[in-house]
N, C-alpha and C positions, 0 to 999 in steps of 0.2 A: 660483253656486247655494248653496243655504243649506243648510249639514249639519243633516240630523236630529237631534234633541234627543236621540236616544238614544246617538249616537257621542261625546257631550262627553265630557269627563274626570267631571266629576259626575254623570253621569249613569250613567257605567258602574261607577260606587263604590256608588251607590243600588243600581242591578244588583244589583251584590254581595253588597251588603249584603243585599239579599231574599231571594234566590237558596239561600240558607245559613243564614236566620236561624231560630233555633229558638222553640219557644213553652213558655209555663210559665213556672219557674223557672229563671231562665239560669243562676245560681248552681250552683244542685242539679246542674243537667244537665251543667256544665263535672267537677262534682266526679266525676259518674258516668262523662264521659268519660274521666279521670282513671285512674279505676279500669281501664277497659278495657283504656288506654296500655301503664298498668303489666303488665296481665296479658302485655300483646301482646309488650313488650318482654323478661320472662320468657322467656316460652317462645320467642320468634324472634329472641331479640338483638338488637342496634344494626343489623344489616347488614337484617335479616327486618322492619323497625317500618316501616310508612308511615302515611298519610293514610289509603288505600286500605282497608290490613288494618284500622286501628283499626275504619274505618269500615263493614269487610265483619261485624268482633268484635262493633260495636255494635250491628248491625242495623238502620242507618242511611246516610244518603247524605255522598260526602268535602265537600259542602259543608256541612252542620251541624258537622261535626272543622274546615274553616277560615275559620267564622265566629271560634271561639275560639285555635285558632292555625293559621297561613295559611303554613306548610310544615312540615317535620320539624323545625329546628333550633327553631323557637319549640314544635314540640311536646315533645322533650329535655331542654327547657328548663325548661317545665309539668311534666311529671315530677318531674324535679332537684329544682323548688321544693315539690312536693307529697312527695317523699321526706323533704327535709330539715327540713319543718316539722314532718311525724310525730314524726320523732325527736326533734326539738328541745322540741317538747310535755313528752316523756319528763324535760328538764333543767328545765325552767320553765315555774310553775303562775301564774296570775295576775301574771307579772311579776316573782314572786319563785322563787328555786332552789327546786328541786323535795327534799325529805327525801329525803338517799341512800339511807336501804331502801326506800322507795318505789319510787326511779328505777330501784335496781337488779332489783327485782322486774319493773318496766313493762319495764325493757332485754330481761331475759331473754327473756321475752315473744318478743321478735322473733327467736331462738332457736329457737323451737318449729318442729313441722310443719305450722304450719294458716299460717304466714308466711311461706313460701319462697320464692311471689312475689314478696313486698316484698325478699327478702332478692340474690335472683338479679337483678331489676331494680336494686338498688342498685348490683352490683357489674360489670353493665351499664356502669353509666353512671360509673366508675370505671376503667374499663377504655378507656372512649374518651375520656374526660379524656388520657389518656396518649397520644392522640395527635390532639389537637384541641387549641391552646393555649388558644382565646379559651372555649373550654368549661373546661379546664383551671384558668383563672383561678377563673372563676365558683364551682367545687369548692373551689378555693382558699379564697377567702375564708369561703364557707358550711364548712367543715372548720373555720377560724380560729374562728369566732362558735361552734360547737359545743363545742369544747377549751376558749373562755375561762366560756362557761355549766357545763362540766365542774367547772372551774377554783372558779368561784365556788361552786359546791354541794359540793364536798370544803372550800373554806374555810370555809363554815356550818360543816359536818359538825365540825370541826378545834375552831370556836370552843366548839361545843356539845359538847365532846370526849366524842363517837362516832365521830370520825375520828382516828388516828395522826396525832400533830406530830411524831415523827420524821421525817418524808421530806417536802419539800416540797411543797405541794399541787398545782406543775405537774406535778412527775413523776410523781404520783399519776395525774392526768388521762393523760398519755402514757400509762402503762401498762393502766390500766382500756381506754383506747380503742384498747391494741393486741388487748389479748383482744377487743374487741368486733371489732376486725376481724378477729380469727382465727376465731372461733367463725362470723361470716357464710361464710367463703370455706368452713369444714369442710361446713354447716348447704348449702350449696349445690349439694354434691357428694355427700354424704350428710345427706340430708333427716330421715332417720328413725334419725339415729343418737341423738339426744336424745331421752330420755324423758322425762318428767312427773316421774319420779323423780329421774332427773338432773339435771335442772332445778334444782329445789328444790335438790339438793344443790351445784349449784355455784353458787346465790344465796346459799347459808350461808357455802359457801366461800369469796366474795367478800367476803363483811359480815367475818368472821374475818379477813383479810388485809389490811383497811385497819382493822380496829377497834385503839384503843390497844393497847400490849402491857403 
């Protein structure tokens, strides 16, 4: 007897594909899904994130969440890369290093209180890095291409001497990017410990501490 057209293997991918697909701007919509991810993974951690919640968050059904990704790990994943390109924005403008008072001002930025989201979802997914290797990697390398984009924009900074040639310009980058991780883990734990004033003041602070002496 001849199986229904609908039991094929193609046929149940078409399925699927319907089933889940969204209308509009797929674009837009993945990026707004994005957003939710991120909120979701905030406030309920890596353990608390599914398909289910994004998609209870979004106000939507978990088939439009895995049209765009089709379980958790590809959604971690979407995340990771949607975190790590914000930031990387922050290093490179058009393809070229970004002006270090600029970047350092954009950096601070994610400092504040109106970003704690972004800041707690980063450190999310930094936290299970450490026990995931093949996620592990993936950090890995996006951490590398972040530190070498560092790397290059204190070397402008150096050539255009508004950066110190004293101190190598890798080790520069290590240590700008250790404060950047200090100040997420503070900023995480106490949100509203930075003010608008402080702020400002430790972007001075920063500019003074790699500026020639």
């Amino acid at each position: 007897m001849t199986k229904p057209l609908l039991e094929s293997p193609l046929s149940e991918e078409m399925t699927k594909a319907k089933r889940g697909r969204p209308t509009g701007d797929r674009d837009k919509k993945r990026e707004e899904l994005l957003d939710v991810a991120i909120t979701t993974l905030a406030h309920e951690g890596y353990s608390g994130l599914s398909i289910r919640k994004v998609a209870q968050n979004a106000g939507g059904s978990t088939g439009t969440i895995t049209y765009y990704f089709a379980n958790k790990d590809e959604l971690i994943l979407g995340i990771a890369d949607e975190l790590f390109k914000r930031f990387e924005a922050i290093l490179v403008s058009e393809g070229e290093p970004t002006d270090i008072a600029t970047a350092i001002e954009q950096w601070s930025l994610w400092s504040s209180a109106d970003n704690t989201d972004l800041v707690r979802a980063f450190l999310q997914l930094q936290s299970y890095a450490t026990i995931e290797p093949t996620f592990a990697d993936f950090v890995q390398k996006r951490n590398e291409l972040i530190l070498s984009q560092l790397i290059k924009m204190i070397e402008k900074g150096q050539q255009a001497n508004i950066v110190r040639n004293d101190i190598p310009a890798d080790i520069l980058a290590e240590q700008l990017s250790a404060m950047g991780d200090g100040f997420m883990i503070s900023l995480s734990i106490h949100p509203n410990r930075l003010s608008s004033e402080k702020i400002n003041a430790l972007q001075q602070c920063i500019k003074t501490l790699i500026s020639p002496t």
